[in-house]
KELOLO-628726 format. One record per residue (C-alpha): residue in one letter; x, y, z. Coordinates in steps of 0.001 Angstrom, whole numbers, plus 524288, in hexadecimal, padded with zeros to 5 digits. Each point is the difference from the previous one (the first is absolute). Layout:
BEGIN
aXYZ/...
! end
This chain:
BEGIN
xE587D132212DBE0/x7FC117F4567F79D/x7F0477FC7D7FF2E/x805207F21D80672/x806458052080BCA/x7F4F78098F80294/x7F5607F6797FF08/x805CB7F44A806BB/x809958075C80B1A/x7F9AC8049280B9A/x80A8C8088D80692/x802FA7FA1C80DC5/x809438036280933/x80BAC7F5CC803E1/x7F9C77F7A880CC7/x80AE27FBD9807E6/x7FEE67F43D8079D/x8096D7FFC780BA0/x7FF437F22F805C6/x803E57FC3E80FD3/x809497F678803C1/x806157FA5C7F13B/x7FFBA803947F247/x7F55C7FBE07F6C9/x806D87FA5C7F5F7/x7F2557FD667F797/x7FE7580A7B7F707/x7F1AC8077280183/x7FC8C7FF8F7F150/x7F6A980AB380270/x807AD80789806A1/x8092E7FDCA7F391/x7F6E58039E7F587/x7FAD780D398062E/x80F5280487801FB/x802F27FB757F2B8/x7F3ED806B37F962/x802CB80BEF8075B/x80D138011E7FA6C/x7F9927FA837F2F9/x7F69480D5E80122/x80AB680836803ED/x8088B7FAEA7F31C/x80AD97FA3480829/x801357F4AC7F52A/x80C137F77980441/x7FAE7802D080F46/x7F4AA7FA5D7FC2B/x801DD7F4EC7FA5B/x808577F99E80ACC/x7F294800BB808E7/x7F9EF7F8187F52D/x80AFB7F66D7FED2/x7FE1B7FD9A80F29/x7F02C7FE5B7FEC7/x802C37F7397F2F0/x80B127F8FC80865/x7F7087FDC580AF4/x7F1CC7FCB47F8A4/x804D87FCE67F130/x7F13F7FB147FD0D/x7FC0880FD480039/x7FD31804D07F3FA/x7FFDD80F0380512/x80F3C8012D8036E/x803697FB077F2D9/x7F67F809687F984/x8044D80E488072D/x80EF37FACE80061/x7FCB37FEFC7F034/x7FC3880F1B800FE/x80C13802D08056E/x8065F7FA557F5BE/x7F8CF805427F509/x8045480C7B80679/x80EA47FDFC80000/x7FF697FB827F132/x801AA7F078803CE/x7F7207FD6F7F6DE/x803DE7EED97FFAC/x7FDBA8013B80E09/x7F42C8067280023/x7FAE27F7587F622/x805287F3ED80822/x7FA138044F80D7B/x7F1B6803AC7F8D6/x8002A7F1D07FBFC/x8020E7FA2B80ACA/x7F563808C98062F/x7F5B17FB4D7F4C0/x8045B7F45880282/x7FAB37FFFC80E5E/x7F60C8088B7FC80/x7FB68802D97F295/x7F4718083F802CC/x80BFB80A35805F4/x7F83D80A1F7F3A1/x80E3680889801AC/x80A027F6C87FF2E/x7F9B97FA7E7F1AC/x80389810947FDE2/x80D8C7FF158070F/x802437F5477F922/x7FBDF8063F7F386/x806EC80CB97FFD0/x80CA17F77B804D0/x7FF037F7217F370/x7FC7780EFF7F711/x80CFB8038E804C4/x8076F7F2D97FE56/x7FB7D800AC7F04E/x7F6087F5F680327/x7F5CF806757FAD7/x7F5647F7297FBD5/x802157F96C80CD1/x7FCA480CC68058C/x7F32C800D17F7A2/x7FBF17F3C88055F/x8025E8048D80F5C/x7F87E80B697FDC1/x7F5C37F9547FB5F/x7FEDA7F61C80BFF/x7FF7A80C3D807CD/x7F63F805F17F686/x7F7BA7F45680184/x7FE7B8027E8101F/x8011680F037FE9F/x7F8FA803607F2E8/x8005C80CDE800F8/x80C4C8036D806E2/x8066480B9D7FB0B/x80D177FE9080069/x7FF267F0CD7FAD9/x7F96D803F67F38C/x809A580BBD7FEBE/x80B7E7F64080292/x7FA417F60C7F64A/x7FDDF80B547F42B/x80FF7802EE803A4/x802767F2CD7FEA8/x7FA097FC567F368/x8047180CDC7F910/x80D6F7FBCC802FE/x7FE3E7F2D67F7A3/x7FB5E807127F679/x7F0F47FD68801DB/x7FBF180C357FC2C/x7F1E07FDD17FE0E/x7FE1D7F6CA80D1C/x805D680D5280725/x7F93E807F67F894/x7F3BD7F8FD8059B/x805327FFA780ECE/x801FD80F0D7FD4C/x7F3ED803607FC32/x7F8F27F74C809C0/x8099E8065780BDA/x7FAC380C617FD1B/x7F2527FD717FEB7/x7FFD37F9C580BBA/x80A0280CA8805EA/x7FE8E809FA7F6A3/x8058580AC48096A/x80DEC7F6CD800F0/x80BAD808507FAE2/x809117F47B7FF15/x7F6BB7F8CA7F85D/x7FDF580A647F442/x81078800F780145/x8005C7F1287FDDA/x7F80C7FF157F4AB/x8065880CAC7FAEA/x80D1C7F8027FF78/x7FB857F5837F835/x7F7FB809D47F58B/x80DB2805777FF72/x805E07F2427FDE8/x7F5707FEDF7F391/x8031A80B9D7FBF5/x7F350806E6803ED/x8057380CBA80452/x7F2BF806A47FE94/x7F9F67F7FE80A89/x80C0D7FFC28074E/x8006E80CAD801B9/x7F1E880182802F5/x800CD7F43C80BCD/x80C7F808C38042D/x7F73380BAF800E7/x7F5357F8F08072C/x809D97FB5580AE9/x803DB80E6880104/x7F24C8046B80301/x7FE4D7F5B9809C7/x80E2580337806FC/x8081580B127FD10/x80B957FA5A80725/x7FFCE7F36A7F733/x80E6A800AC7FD60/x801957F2CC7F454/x7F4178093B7F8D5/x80AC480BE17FE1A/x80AFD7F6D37FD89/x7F7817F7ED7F5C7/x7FB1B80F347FA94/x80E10803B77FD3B/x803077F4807FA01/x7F51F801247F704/x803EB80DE47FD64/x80E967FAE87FCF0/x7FD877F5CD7F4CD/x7F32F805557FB4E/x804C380DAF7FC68/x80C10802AB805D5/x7FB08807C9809E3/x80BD5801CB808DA/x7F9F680CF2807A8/x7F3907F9AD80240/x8055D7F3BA8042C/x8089B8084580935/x7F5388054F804C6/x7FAAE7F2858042F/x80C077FC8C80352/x8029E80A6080B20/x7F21B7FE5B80662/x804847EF227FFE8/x80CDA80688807C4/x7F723807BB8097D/x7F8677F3878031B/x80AEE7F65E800DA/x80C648089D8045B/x807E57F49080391/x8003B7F7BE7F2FA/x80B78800F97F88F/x7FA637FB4A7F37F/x7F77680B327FF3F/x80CC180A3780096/x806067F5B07F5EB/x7F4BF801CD7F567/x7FDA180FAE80460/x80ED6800F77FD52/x7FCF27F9527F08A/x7F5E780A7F7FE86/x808F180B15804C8/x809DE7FC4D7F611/x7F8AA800097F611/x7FA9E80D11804E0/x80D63804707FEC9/x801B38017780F1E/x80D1A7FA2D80153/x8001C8032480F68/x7F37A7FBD98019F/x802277F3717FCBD/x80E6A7FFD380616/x7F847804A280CCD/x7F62E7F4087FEB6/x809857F5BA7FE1E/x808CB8063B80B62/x7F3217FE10808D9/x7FCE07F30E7F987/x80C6B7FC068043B/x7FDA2804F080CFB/x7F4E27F69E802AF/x808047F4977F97D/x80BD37FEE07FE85/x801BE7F5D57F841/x7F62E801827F643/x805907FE987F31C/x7F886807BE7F692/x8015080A5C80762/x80F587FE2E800E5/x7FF8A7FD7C7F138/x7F8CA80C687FBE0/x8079B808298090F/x80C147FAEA7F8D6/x7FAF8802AF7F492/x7FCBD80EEE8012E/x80D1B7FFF3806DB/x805F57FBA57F3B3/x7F84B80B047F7E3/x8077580ADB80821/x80CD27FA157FF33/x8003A7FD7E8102D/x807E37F2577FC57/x804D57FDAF80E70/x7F1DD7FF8E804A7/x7FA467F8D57F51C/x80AE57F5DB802BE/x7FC837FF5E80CB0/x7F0D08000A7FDF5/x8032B7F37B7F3C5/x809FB7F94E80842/x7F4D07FEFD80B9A/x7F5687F9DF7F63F/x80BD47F6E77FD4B/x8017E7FA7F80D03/x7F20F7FEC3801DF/x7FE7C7FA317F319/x80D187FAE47F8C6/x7F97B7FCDC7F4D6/x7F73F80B727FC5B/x8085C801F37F40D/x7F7CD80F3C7FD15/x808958030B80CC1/x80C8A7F91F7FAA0/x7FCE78072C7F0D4/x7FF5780D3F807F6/x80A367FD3980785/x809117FDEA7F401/x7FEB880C1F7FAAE/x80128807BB80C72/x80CDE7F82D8018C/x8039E804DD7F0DE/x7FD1080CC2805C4/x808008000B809E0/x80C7F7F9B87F862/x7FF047F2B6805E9/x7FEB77F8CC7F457/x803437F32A804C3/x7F5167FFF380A7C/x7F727803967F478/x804917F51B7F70F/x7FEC27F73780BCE/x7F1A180363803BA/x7FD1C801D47F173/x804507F1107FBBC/x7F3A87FBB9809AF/x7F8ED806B97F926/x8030C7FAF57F345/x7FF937F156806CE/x7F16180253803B5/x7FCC68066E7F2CB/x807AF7FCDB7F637/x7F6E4807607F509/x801DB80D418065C/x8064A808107F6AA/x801C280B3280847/x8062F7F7038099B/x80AEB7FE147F53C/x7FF8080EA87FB42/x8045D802BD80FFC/x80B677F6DE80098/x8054F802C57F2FF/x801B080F9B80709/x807527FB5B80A4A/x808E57F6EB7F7EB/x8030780A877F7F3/x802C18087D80CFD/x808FF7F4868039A/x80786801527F345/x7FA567F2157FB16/x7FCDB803897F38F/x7FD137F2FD7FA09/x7F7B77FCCC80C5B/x7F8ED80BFB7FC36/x7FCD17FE717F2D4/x7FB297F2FE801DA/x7F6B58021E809C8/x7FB2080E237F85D/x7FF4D7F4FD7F36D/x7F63E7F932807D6/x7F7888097B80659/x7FF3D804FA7F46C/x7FC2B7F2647F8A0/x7F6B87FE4580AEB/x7F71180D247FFAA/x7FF917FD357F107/x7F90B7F3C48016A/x7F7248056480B44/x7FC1A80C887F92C/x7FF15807E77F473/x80AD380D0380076/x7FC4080C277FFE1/x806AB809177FACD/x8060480ADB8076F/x800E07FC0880C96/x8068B7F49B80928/x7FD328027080FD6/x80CDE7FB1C805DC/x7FFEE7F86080D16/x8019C80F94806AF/x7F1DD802D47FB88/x8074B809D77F81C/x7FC27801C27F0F8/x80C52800367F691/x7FED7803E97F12C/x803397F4F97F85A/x7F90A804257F12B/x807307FAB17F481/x8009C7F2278077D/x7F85B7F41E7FD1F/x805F67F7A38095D/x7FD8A8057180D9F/x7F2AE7FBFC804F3/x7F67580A238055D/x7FDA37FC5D80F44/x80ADC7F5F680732/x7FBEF8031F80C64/x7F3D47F73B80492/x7F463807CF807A6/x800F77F5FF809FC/x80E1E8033580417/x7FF7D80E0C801E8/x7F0EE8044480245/x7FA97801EC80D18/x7F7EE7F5988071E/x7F288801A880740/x7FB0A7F81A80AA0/x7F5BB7F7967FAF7/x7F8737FC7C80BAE/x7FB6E80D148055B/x7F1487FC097FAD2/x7FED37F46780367/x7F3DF7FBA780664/x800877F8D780AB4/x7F6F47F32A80547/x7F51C807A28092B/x804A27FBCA80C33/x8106F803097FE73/x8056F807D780AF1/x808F6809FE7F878/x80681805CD80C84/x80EDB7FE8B8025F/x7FEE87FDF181098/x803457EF09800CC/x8037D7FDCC7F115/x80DFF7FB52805CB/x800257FB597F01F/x800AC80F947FBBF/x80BAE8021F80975/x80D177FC9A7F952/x806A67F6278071A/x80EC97FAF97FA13/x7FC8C7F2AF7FA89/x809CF7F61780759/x800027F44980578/x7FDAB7FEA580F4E/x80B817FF71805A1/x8077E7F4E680924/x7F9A47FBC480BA0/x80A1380339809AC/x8051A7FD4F80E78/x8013180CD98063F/x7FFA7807B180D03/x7F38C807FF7F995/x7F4F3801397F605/x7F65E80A227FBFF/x7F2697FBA48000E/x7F4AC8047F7F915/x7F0E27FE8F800BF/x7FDE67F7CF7F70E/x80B8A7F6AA80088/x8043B7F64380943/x809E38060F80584/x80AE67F3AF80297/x7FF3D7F2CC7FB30/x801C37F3D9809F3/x80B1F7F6697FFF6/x800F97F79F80B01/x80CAF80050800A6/x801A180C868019F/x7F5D68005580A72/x807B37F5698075B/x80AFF809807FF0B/x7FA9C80CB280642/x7F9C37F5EF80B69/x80D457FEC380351/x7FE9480E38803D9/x811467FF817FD74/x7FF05809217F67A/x801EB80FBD802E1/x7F349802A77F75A/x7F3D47F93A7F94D/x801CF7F7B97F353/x7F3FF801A97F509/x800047FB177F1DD/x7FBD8809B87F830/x802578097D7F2A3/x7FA4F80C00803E8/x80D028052380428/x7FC9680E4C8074F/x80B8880A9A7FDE3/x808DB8010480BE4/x8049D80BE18082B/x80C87803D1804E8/x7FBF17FACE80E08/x7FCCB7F1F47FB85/x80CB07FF507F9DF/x8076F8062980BC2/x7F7337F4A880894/x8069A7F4BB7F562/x80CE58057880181/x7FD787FE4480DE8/x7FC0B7F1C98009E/x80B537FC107F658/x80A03805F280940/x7F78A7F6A980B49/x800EC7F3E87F71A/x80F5C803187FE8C/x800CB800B780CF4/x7F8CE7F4B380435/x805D17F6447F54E/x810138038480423/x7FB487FCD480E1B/x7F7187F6517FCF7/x7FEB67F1B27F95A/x7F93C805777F4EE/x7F35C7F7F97FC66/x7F7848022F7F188/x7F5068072680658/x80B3D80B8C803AF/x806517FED67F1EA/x7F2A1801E17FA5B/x7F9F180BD7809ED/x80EA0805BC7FA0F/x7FCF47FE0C7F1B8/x7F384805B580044/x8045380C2780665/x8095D7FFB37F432/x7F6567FF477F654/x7F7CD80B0080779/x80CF3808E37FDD6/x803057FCAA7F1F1/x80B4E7F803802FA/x7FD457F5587F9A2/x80D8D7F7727FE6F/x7FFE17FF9180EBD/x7F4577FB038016B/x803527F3C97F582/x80B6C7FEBB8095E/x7F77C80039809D9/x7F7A67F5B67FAFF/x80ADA7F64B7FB8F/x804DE7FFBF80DEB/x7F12C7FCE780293/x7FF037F5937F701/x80C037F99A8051C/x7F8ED7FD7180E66/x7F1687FD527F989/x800F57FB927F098/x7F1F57FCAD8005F/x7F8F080CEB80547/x7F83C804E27F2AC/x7FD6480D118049A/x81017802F180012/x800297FCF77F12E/x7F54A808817FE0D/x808E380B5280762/x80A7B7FC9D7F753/x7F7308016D7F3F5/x7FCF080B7680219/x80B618035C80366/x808347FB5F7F44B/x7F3A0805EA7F76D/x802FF80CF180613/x80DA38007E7FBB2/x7FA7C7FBC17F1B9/x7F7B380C747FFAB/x80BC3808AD805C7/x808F97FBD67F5BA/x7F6368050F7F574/x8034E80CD18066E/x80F697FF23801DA/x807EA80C847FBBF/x80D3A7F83B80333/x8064A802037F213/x80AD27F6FA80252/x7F8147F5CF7FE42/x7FC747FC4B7F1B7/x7F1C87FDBA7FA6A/x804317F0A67FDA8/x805357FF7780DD5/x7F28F8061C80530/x7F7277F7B17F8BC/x806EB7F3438047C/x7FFC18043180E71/x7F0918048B7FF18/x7FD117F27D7F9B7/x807A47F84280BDD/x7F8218084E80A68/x7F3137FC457F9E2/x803287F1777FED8/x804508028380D53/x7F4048049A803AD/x7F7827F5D97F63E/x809877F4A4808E3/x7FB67805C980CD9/x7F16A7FFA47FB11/x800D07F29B7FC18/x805777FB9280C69/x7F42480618807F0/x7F74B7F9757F89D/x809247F3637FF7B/x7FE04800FC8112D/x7F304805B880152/x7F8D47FDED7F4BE/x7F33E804A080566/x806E380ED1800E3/x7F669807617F5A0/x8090D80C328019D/x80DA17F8867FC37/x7F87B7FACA7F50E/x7F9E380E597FC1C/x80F3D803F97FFDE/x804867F5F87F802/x7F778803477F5B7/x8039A80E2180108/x80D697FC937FD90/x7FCE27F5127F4A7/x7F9A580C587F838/x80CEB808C7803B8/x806C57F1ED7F920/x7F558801027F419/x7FBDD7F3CE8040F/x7F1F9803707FEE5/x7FADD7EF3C7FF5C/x805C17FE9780C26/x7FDA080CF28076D/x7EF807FC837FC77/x8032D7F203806A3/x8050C8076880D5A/x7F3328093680045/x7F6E77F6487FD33/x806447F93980A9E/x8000D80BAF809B3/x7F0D4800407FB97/x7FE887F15C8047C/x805BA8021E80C63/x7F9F580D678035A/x7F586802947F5FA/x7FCE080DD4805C8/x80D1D8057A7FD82/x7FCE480A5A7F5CD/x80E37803047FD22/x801107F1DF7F968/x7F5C8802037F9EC/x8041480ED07F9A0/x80C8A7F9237FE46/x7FA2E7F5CF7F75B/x7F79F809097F770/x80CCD806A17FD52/x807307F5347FCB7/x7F37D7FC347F898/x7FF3A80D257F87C/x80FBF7FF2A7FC7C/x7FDC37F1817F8F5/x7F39D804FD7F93B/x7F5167FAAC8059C/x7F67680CA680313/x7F4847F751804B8/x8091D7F85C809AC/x8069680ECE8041B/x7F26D807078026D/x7F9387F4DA807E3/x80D788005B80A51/x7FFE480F7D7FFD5/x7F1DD7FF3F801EE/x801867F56380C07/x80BA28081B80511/x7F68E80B85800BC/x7F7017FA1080819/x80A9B7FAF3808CE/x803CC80EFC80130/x80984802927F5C6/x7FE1480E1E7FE1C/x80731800BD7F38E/x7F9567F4B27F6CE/x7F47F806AD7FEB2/x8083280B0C7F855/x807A87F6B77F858/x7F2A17F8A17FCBC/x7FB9E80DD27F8DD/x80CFC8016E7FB77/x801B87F44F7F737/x7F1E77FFE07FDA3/x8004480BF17F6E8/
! end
């Protein structure tokens, strides 16, 4: 638990206030604030911060919502947002001492560094000898490369706490960074007589031990006791697994990059490395697998795409390996051994000319990097072939940084004082697919959640269900829930009714449309166009009908991504894709043509423009969905995407950070994700 949620949150149960005779619609903002810092104290992050959005909604002149909903930011990596909601609480209030240090630490991580400085020194100024704001401060100026300002902060923290671990660890990092191993290793061993469980002290130790002397067992030894203290960090089994090797414990490592893997999945070094031993035991189906993976995740980590070549020349898919091989020329065109690898698999392909060329210039190219030696040229296998008697082959073609294993850099890092390392309510850690919210949609059901509104109003619509005509309720919504076999069996139902009732009936829109969206709840979506035409015929100006056909004609866009129907050529397909998501784009255009106050029609307009790569436009409809219902967080994630595809980073994070707030689980992990 952070030093700012246990000195400011006072752990209170939830008072609920049942009133007699109506609702109170006035929100209690007390009542608010001691729900919201409960689930503050309990790390429920995105929970949270929707309490403080209500007690900022209801009394914006507070400085205090502002302030904690900041903590809860800083906690889910929005580090803009944080930064933006400590402002406005200095702002109100600038003798809030912890927000100039919210602040602070939010600017640190933002590479605002100096900006930083000067927050912790505000908050110096009314807490002079605050621990963790000195601490923060000597962080902060040892990171712009102050050395001898942090070397003073250091050595005043610890006269003032000369029994604080983290402090000797601190100043132990910089010593290292001025290459003062001596007294780096003498602050290290201080921290360890102070706490024995100070887990960066063995991880900086065995780093030490690594580049000072090459001390693989010792640093193994560190390195295990790190693993015993943090079991559920894959970076340590990452670095223990670059010790093992080098140990000579093949399995060892294999085992800690299995287990790495375990606790992330996606994490690429540890894919990488994996590949790589892979490669070393001639397992080329796995190491394909293990390369291909770091390729999804990464198309352009060209080590992966090197690798990858050769295990393709391995195998006897030489084109593949030419193919991956040419990127990596592309991205480095003075990489011999890049050269060296696709003149092999030209000459496996019988182009001989092809070959000799490129062997000419990998050749021409380690020349002018390097003197030859004499014996010796390591081909792209790692293998060693004889090659005395010839001046003209260089000595190494095959760059370290291609086919070495990584390490995870971060494992020491030390962290601000106050950081809350654990995992429970960092929804940024979890890994969420990064798309776009879907189309808001008119449907039979939704799926709500806790922290987001669950359907969106269109009056329209509500005029529609006061009808009480149709068989079941209409929402607008895009959190679709999966349906069961008896909700389908219940649509089946009502469309037999509807036939029934139109062949007996004068059939009127409100029975054409009840019918259509019983089609779209069964997946039968031509009907339910049909459906909707026949609609449109009795009432051309009811909005909410386009929408149905929108989504509708979208729907068939997305199915014919997915069509196995062979007779149909690739030209064909393309052509009838494009027409559905005009289609669509004309349906969108018409809501908003009838009922231009519709936020939702606009939102899924400017879902379609980006499907159109009309990315101008599609900002224009969520800026407009914004104007007309500026809490609707999926416009807003929208926009930061859109944002984020046309460049514009600042533009993207300050959306994603807004859609956050508004309860957009998922921007908060692409926020860390594109802020690596």
């Amino acid at each position: 638990m952070s030093f700012i949620l246990k000195r400011f949150l006072i752990l209170i149960l939830p008072v609920v206030i049942f009133s007699t005779g109506r609702v109170n619609a006035q929100v209690n903002t007390d009542q608010v604030m001691r729900v919201g810092q409960n689930a503050l104290y309990f790390e429920d992050y995105m929970l949270s911060i929707q309490y403080f959005n209500q007690a900022i909604q209801a009394k914006p002149y507070l400085a205090r919502p502002y302030f904690l909903r900041a903590i809860a930011k800083l906690n889910l990596d929005d580090y803009a947002g944080a930064e933006a909601d400590a402002s406005k609480a200095l702002e109100l209030n600038p003798f809030l001492t912890d927000a100039w240090e919210v602040r602070g630490v939010a600017r640190q991580n933002l590479g605002r560094t100096r900006e930083a400085v000067d927050d912790y020194d505000r908050a110096i100024e009314l807490l002079p000898r605050n621990r963790h704001l000195i601490f923060n401060k000597a962080l902060a100026l040892q990171d712009i490369e102050e050395y001898e300002r942090a070397d003073t902060a250091f050595n005043e923290l610890l006269r003032y706490y000369p029994n604080f671990d983290n402090g000797y660890l601190g100043r132990a990092r910089l010593r290292l960074v001025t290459a003062d191993t001596v007294g780096a290793t003498a602050d290290i061993e201080k921290a360890l007589s102070i706490n024995k469980n100070a887990l960066n002290a063995y991880i900086m130790r065995a780093d030490i031990a690594i580049n000072s002397a090459k001390d693989y067992k010792g640093a193994l030894e560190d390195m295990n006791t790190a693993i015993r203290l943090q079991p559920k960090f894959a970076g340590l089994y990452i670095n223990r697994a670059f010790l093992r090797y080098n140990l000579d414990d093949y399995f060892g490592a294999m085992a800690d990059y299995d287990y790495a893997l375990q606790l992330e999945p996606l994490n690429q070094t540890a894919l990488f490395n994996r590949g790589l031993l892979l490669t070393e035991v001639s397992a080329n189906d796995r190491a394909l697998e293990d390369f291909t993976r770091v390729l999804e995740l990464a198309p352009d980590d060209y080590r992966a795409l090197y690798n990858r070549a050769l295990i393709y020349r391995n195998k006897g898919d030489y084109r593949a390996g030419i193919a991956d091989i040419n990127r990596v020329i592309e991205a480095f065109p003075d990489f011999p051994g890049a050269y060296y690898m696709r003149s092999e698999l030209n000459r496996c392909l019988n182009d001989l000319r092809a070959s000799e060329r490129d062997y000419n210039k990998a050749i021409a190219l380690a020349k002018a990097a390097k003197p030859i030696e004499k014996d010796a040229v390591e081909t792209p296998t790692g293998s060693v072939v004889d090659q005395s008697g010839s001046d003209d082959v260089p000595a190494e073609l095959v760059s370290k940084r291609f086919a070495t294993l990584l390490t995870v850099d971060d494992n020491a890092n030390i962290e601000e004082e106050y950081n809350n390392t654990a995992i429970r309510g960092r929804v940024q850690d979890r890994n969420f697919s990064i798309e776009r919210e879907p189309l808001m949609e008119l449907s039979y059901y939704s799926s709500p959640t806790e922290l987001r509104e669950d359907t969106y109003y269109i009056k329209e619509v509500d005029d529609l269900n006061a009808t009480r005509i149709l068989r079941f309720v209409v929402v607008v919504t895009n959190a679709l829930p999966n349906l069961d076999e008896e909700i389908f069996k219940r649509h089946f139902e009502s469309i037999a009714y509807y036939n029934s009732y139109i062949a007996t009936h004068t059939p009127r829109a409100i029975d054409y449309i009840g019918r259509a969206l019983d089609f779209i709840t069964t997946r039968d979506y031509d009907a339910a166009i049909a459906d909707i035409d026949r609609a449109l015929v009795l009432t051309p100006d009811f909005a909410p009908a386009y929408m149905i056909r929108g989504q509708a004609n979208y729907h068939k866009y997305e199915l014919m991504d997915h069509d196995t129907d062979t007779s149909v050529d690739a030209v064909t397909r393309a052509t009838l894709r494009s027409k559905k998501l005009n289609d669509a784009l004309d349906d969108y255009n018409k809501a908003v043509e009838l009922a231009p106050a519709t936020a939702p029609a606009w939102f899924n307009k400017g879902n379609i423009l980006i499907e159109l790569e009309d990315y101008t436009s599609a900002l224009a409809s969520f800026s407009r969905a914004i104007e007309l219902k500026d809490d609707m967080g999926e416009a807003y994630f929208n926009r930061g995407y859109v944002y984020l595809k046309l460049g514009n980073r600042a533009a993207g994070i300050a959306d994603l950070s807004k859609a956050g707030e508004l309860g957009i689980v998922g921007a908060y992990n692409l926020i860390k994700r594109i802020s690596k």
